[in-house]
C-alpha positions as CSV (number, residue, x, y, z in Angstrom):
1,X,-1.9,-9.2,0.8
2,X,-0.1,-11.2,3.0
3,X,3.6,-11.5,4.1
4,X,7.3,-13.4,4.4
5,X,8.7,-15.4,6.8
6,X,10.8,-14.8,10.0
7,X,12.1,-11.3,11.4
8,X,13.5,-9.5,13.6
9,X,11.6,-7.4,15.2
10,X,10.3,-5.0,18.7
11,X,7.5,-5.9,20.7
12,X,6.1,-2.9,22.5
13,X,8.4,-3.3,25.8
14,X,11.1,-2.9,24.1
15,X,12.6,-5.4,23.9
16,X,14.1,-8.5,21.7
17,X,13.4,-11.6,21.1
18,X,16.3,-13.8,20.8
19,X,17.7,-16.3,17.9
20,X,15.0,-19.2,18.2
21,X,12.4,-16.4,19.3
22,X,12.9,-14.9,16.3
23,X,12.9,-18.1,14.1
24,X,9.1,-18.4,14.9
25,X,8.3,-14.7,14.5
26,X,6.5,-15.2,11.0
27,X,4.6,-13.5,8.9
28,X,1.5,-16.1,6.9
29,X,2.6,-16.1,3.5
30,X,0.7,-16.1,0.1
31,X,3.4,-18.3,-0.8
32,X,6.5,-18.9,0.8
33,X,8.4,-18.7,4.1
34,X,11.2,-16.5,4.0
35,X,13.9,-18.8,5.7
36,X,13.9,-20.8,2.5
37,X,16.8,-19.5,0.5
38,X,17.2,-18.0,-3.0
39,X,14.1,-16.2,-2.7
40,X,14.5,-12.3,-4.1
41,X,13.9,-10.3,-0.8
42,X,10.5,-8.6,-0.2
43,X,9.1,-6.5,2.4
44,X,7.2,-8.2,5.3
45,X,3.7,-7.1,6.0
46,X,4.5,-4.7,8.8
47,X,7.4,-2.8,7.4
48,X,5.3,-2.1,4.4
49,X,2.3,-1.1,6.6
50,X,4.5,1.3,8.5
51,X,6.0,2.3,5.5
52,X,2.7,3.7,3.9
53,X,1.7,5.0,7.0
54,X,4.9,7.6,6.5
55,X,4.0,8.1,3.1
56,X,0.2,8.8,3.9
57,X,1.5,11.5,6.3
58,X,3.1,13.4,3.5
59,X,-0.4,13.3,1.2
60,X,-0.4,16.3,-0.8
61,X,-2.9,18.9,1.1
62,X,-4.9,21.9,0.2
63,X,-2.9,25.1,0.8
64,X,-5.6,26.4,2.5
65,X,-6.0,23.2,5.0
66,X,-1.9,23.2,5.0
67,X,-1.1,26.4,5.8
68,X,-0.3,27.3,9.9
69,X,-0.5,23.5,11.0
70,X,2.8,22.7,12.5
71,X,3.9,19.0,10.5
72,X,4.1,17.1,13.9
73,X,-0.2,17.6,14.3
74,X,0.3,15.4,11.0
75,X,-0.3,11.8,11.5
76,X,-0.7,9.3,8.9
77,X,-2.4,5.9,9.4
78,X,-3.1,2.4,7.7
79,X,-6.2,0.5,8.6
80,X,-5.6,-3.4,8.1
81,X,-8.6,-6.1,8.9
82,X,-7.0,-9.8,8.0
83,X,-4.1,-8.9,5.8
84,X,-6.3,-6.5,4.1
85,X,-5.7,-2.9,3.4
86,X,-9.0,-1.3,5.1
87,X,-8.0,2.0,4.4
88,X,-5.2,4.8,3.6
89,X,-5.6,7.7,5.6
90,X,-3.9,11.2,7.1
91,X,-5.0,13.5,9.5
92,X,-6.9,17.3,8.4
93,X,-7.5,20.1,9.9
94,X,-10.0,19.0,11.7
95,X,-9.2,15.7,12.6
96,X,-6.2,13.4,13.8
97,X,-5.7,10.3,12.0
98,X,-6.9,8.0,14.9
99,X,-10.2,10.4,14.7
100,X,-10.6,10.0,11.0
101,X,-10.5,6.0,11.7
102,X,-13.4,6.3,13.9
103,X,-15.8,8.4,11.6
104,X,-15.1,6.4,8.2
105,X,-15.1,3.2,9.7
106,X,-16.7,2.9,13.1
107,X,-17.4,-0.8,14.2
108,X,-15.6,-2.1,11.4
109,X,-12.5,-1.6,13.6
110,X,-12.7,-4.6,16.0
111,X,-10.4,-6.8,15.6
112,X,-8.4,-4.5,13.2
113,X,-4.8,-3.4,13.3
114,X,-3.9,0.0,13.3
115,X,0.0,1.6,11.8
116,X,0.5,5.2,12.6
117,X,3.1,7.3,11.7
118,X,3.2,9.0,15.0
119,X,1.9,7.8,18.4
120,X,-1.6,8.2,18.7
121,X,-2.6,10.8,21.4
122,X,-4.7,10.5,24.3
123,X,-7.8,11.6,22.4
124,X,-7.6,9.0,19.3
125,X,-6.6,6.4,21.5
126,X,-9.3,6.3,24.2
127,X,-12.0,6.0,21.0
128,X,-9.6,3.4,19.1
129,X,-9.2,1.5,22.7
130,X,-13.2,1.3,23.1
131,X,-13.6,0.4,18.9
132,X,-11.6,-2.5,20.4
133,X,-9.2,-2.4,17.4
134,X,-6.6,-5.8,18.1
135,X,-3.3,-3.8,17.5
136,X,-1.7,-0.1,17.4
137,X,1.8,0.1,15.9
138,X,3.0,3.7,15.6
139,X,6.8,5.3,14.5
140,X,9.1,5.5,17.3
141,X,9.9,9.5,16.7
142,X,7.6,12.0,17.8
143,X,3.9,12.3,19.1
144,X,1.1,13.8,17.3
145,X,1.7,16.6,19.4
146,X,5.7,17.3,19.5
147,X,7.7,16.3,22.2
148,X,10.8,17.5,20.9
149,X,10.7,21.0,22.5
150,X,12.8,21.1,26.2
151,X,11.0,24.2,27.0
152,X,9.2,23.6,30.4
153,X,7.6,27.2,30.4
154,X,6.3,26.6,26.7
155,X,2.6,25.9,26.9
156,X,2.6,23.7,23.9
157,X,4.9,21.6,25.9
158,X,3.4,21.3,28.4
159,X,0.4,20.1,27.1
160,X,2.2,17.8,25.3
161,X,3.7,16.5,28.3
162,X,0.3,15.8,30.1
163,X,-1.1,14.3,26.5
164,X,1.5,12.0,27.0
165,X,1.3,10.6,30.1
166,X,-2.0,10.6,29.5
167,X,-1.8,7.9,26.4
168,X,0.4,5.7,28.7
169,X,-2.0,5.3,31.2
170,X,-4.7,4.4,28.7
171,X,-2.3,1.5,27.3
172,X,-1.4,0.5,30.3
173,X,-4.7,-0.2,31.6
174,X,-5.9,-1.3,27.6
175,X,-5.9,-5.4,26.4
176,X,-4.8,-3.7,23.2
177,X,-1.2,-4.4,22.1
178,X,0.2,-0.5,21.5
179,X,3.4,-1.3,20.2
180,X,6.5,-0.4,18.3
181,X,6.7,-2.8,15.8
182,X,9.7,-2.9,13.1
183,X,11.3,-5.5,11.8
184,X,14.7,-5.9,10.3
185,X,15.2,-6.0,6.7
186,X,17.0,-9.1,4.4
187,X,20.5,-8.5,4.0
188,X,20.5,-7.3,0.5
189,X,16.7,-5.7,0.3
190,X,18.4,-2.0,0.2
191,X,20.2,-3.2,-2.4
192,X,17.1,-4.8,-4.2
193,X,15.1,-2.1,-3.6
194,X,17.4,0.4,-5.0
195,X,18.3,-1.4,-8.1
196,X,14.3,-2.5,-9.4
197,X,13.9,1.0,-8.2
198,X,16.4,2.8,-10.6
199,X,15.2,0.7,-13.4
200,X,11.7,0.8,-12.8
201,X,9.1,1.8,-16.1
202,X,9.5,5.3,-15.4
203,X,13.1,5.9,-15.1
204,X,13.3,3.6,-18.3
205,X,10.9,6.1,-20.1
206,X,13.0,8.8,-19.4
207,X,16.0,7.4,-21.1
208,X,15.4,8.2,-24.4
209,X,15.6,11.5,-24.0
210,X,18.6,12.1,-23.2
211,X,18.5,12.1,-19.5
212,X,21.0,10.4,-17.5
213,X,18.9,8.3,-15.4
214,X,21.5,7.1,-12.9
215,X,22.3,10.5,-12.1
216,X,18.3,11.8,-11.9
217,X,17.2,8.5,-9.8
218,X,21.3,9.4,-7.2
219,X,20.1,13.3,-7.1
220,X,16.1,12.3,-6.1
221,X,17.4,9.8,-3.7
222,X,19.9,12.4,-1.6
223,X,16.9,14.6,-2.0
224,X,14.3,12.5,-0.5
225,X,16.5,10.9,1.8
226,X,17.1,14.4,3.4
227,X,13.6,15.0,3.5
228,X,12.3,12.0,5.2
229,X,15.3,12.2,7.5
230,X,14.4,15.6,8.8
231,X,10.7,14.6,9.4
232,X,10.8,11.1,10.7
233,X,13.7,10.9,12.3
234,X,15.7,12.4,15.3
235,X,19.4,13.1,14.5
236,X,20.3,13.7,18.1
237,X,20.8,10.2,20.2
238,X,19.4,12.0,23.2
239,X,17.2,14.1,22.2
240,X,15.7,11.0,20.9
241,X,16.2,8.9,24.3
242,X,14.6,11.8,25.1
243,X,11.3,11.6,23.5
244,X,11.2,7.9,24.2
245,X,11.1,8.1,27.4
246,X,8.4,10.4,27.4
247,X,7.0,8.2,25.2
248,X,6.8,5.6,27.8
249,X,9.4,3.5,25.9
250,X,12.0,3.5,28.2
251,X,13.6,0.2,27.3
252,X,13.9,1.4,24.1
253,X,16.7,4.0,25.2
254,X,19.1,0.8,26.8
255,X,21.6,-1.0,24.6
256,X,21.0,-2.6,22.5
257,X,17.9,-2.0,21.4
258,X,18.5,1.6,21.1
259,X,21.1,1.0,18.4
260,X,19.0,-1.9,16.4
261,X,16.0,0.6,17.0
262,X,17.5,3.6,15.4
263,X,19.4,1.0,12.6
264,X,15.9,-0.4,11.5
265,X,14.4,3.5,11.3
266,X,17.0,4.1,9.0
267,X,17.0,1.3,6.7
268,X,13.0,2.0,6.5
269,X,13.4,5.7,5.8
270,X,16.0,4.7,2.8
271,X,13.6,2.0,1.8
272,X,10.9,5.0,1.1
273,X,13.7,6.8,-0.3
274,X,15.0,4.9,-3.0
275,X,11.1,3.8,-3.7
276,X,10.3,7.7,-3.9
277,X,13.2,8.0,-6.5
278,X,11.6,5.8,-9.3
279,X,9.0,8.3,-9.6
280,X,11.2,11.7,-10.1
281,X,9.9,15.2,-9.5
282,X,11.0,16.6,-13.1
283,X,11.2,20.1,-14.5
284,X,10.9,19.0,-17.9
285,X,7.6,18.6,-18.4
286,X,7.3,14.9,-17.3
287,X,3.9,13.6,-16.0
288,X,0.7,11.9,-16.3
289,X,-1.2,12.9,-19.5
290,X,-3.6,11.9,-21.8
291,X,-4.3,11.7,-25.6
292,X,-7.5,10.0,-25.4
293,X,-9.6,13.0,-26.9
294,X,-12.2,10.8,-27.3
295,X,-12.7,9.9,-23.9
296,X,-15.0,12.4,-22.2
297,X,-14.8,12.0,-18.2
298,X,-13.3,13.9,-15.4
299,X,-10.4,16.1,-15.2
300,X,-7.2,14.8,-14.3
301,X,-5.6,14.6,-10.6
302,X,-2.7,17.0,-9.2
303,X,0.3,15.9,-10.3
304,X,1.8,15.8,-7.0
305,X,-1.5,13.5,-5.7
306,X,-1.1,11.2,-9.2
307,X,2.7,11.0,-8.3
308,X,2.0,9.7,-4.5
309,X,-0.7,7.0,-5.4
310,X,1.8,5.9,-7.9
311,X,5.1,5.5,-5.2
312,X,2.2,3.7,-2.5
313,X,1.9,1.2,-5.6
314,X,5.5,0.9,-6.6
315,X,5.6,0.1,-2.6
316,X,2.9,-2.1,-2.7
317,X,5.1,-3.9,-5.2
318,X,8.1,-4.5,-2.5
319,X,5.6,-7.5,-1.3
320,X,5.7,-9.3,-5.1
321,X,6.4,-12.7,-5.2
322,X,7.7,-12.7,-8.4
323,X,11.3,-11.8,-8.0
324,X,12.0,-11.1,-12.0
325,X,8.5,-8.3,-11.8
326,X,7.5,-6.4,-9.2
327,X,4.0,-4.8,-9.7
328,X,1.4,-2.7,-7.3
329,X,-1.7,-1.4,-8.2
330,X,-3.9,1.0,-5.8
331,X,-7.3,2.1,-6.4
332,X,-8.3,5.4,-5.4
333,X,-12.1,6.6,-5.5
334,X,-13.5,10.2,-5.6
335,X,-16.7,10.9,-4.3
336,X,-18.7,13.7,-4.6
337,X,-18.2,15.5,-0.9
338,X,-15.3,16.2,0.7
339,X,-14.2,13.4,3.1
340,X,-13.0,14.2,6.9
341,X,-9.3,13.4,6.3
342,X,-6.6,15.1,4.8
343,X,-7.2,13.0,1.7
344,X,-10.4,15.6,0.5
345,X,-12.1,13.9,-1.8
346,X,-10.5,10.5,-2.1
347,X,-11.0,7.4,-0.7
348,X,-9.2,4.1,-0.6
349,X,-11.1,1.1,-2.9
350,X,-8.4,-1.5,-2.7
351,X,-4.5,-2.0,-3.2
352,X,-2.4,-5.2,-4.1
353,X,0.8,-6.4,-5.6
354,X,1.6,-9.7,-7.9
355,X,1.6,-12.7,-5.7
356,X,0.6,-16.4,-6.1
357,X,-2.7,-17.9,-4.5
358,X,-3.4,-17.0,-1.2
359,X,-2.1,-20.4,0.9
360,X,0.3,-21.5,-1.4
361,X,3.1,-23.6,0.0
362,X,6.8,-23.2,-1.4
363,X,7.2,-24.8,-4.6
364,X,3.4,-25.9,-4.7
365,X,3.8,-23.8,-8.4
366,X,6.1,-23.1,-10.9
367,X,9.0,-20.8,-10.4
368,X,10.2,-20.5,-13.9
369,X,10.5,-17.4,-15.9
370,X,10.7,-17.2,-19.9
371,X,14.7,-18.4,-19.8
372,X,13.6,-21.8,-19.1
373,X,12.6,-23.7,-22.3
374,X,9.8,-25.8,-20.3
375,X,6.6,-23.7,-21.1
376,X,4.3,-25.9,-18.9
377,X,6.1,-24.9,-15.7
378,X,6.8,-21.4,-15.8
379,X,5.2,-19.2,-13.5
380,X,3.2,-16.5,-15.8
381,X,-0.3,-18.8,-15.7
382,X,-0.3,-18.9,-12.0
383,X,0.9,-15.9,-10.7
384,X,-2.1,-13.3,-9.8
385,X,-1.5,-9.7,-11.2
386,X,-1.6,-6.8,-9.1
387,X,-4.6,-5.1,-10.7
388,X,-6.2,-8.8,-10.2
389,X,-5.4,-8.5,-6.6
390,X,-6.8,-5.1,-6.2
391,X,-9.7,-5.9,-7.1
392,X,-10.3,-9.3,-5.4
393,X,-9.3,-7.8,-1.9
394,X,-11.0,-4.5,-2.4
395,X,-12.4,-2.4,1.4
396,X,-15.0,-0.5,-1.1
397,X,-17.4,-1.0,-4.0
398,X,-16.5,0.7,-6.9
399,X,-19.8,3.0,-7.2
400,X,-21.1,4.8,-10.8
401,X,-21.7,7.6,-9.6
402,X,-17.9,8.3,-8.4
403,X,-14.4,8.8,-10.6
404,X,-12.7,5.7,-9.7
405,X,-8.9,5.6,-10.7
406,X,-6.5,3.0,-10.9
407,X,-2.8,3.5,-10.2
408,X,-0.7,0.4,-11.3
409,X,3.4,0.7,-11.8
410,X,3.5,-1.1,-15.1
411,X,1.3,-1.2,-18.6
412,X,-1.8,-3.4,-17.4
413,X,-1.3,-6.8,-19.7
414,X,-4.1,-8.4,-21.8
415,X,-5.3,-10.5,-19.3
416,X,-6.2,-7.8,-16.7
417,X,-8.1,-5.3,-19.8
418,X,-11.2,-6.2,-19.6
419,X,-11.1,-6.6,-16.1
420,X,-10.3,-3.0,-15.9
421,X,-12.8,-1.9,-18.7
422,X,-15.9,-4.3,-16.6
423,X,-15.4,-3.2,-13.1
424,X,-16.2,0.5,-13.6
425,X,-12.5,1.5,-13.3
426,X,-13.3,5.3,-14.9
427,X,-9.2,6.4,-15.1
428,X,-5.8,4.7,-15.1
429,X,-2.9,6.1,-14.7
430,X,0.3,3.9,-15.5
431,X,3.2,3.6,-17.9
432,X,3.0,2.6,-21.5
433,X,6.2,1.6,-22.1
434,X,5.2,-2.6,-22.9
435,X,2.2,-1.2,-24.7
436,X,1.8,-3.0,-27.9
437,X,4.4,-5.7,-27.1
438,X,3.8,-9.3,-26.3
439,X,6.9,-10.6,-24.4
440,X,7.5,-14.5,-24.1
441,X,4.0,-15.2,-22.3
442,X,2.3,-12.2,-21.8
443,X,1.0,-9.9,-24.3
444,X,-0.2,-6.4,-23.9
445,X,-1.7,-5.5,-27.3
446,X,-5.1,-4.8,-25.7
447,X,-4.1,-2.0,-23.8
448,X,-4.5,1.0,-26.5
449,X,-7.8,-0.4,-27.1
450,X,-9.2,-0.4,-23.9
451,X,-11.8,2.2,-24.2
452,X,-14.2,3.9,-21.8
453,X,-11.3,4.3,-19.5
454,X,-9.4,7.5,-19.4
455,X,-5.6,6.8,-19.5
456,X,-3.3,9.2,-17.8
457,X,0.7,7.7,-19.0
458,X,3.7,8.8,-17.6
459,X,5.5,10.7,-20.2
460,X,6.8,14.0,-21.1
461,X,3.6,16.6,-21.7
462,X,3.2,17.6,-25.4
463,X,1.3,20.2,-27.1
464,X,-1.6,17.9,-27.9
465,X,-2.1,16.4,-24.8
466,X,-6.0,16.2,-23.7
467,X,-5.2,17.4,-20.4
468,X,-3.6,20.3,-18.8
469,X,-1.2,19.8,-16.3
470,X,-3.3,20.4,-12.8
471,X,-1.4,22.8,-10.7
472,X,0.4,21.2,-7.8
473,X,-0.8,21.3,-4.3
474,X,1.0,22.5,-2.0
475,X,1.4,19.6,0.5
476,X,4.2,20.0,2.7
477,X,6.2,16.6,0.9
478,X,9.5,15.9,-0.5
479,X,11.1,19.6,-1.4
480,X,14.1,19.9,-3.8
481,X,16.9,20.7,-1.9
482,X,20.5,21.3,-2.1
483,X,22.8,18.4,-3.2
484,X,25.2,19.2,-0.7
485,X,22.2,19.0,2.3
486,X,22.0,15.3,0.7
487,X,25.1,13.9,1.2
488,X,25.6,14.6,4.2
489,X,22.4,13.5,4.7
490,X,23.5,10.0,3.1
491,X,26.3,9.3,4.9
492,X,25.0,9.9,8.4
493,X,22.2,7.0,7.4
494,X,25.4,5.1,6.3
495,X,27.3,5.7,9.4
């Protein structure tokens, strides 16, 4: 789980570094530095952190946990201890995200660094400062509780206000480095993202049936795009210089950091986008489903919860070091009781992407794909898998007793089956569409024989599918809207 070289990015003043500054601003890399060129681009460490934090804010809830909480009390929040993902969480009813961190993982914080979606308030941040956590990074848009009304005479605002000013005189006084913290992408990532994106596994499985995926993966794009838009970002310039400054980022609101600030939101929020996209919300019947009537365990996921483990893998996969396939795997556990966040049940076992040996230098392995005649020096034996990765780095211990579930973004190959089948792993839920193929050096004819394992595929539902489609939840994420809404939505992230 670690990350490419030099960025550009924000320390929590404000402020930024300049050319050589930057040049030493990097990220420890399972393999390579990013300043060498020719590399295919990939997200550094703490855009994808802050990336899955947005996404865990938008976890499909419970109706009844949903319904009268206004979205800004939502917060979600990514735990990381040494490169690792400690955990995926979001706030519930109860809870805020900075409280949820405290009751699942108590002194496990120290030295731990902490990616919300919103700033933390007052309350989650005196108990993170005293866990003595080593970094809080958080979205420059709104607090936890909004900022965004004008209203002095509005109660709400007011306390919002006080919360405020509150949290800045905890930092202020704190060791802790509370920060914004983004960092600008390669030149053609958007570009990258967008096109391993519109021909990822599940778009491809679509195309047979007549679909035109270009045009489903354009329409979900607009779609999401105005979505994230309208809840992570402020349209108005100063409206936003205003909440900044309440913030306590004024040097934020100066040029030009205001500009570069707003920029980098924007290429993060089409980033999730375009990532979002490769997993379309269908109305024809498409979804994760089974076959295996043989295989008696527990009852499939939500759709909408399958469908949002899957897009935290395929961003998981943004990190891969292998340019030609990009693969993430998450693994998801559910216990018995409901847990204190806005997850329920679930809880976070590990997550990783396809990468080489943690401390490998540039070139210290092969970099070769099947096009190259030389067998002995292509990349396929040294490259660890995502589902390998998972595993290896896992925060949890995959218990008997609990429905563990794997979410990986392509058909697991031969080598990684009976790691899945030996580890306890009691559903999968993935694509098909290399099942039964072997393709230059790897093979994936063990996949239909893995048994034990409930596997949920990504395909259109049929009549004798095992399992019924589980009704959606409503969770307050992406909702269709009009095409029109969209574009206009587009082009004021292109202008």
């Amino acid at each position: 789980m670690a990350a490419s070289g030099s960025r550009r990015s924000f320390d929590g003043n404000g402020s930024v570094p300049n050319c050589d500054e930057s040049r030493d601003v990097t990220d420890v890399g399972v393999q390579t530095d990013a300043r060498v060129q020719g590399l295919a681009p990939r997200l550094s460490k703490v855009n994808l952190f802050t990336l899955l934090s947005l996404w865990m804010e938008l976890f499909p809830k419970k109706e009844q946990e949903h319904r009268g909480i206004d979205a800004t009390a939502d917060s979600g929040l990514v735990v990381v201890q040494e490169c690792r993902v400690l955990g995926l969480h979001c706030s519930s009813v109860q809870l805020h995200a900075g409280q949820v961190a405290v009751v699942k993982h108590g002194p496990r914080l120290k030295g731990c660094d902490l990616y919300f979606s919103r700033k933390p308030c007052s309350t989650c941040l005196k108990m993170l400062i005293n866990a003595g956590v080593n970094r809080i990074s958080y979205w420059p848009s709104d607090a936890e509780i909004s900022l965004l009304s004008t209203d002095d005479a509005d109660p709400s605002h007011q306390e919002a206000i006080l919360d405020a000013t509150a949290a800045e005189r905890l930092k202020s006084n704190s060791r802790i480095h509370i920060c914004v913290l983004l960092q600008s992408l390669g030149s053609n990532m958007l570009q990258f993202v967008d096109e391993t994106s519109q021909n990822c596994d599940f778009l491809e499985k679509i195309a047979a049936d007549d679909l035109d995926v270009a045009e489903v993966f354009r329409r979900e794009r607009w779609s999401n795009l105005s979505d994230l838009v309208g809840r992570f970002f402020v349209d108005d310039e100063e409206q936003h210089r205003y909440v900044l400054n309440k913030m306590g980022l004024e040097n934020f609101c100066v040029e030009p950091n205001f500009s570069n600030l707003r920029q980098h939101m924007k290429d993060l929020i089409k980033i999730l986008a375009s990532v979002a996209a490769g997993v379309p919300v269908l109305q024809r019947g498409y979804g994760f489903f089974t076959r295996d009537l043989q295989v008696l365990g527990s009852s499939a996921l939500p759709q909408d919860v399958v469908r949002h483990c899957i897009i935290q893998a395929r961003l998981l996969a943004c990190r891969t070091e292998d340019p030609k396939v990009g693969v993430g795997a998450v693994i998801w556990a559910e216990g018995k009781q409901s847990q204190c966040d806005g997850t329920g049940r679930l809880y976070l076992v590990g997550c990783g992407y396809n990468a080489y040996p943690v401390g490998s230098g540039y070139a210290e392995y092969p970099q070769m794909d099947h096009r190259q005649e030389e067998r002995q020096n292509r990349k396929y034996r040294y490259i660890l898998h995502a589902e390998q990765n998972a595993l290896t780095f896992r925060s949890a211990e995959i218990k008997d007793e609990d429905n563990t579930m794997m979410f990986v973004t392509k058909c697991p190959c031969d080598e990684c089956i009976p790691l899945i089948g030996c580890a306890g792993i009691k559903q999968i839920y993935t694509t098909d569409l290399d099942s039964g193929k072997v393709k230059h050096d790897i093979s994936y004819l063990r996949f239909n024989e893995l048994s034990g394992v409930q596997k949920f595929i990504w395909q259109q539902r049929c009549s004798d599918s095992e399992e019924p489609a589980a009704p959606p939840m409503s969770n307050g994420c992406l909702k269709r809207r009009d095409e029109d809404t969209a574009f206009q939505c587009n082009k004021r992230l292109r202008s």
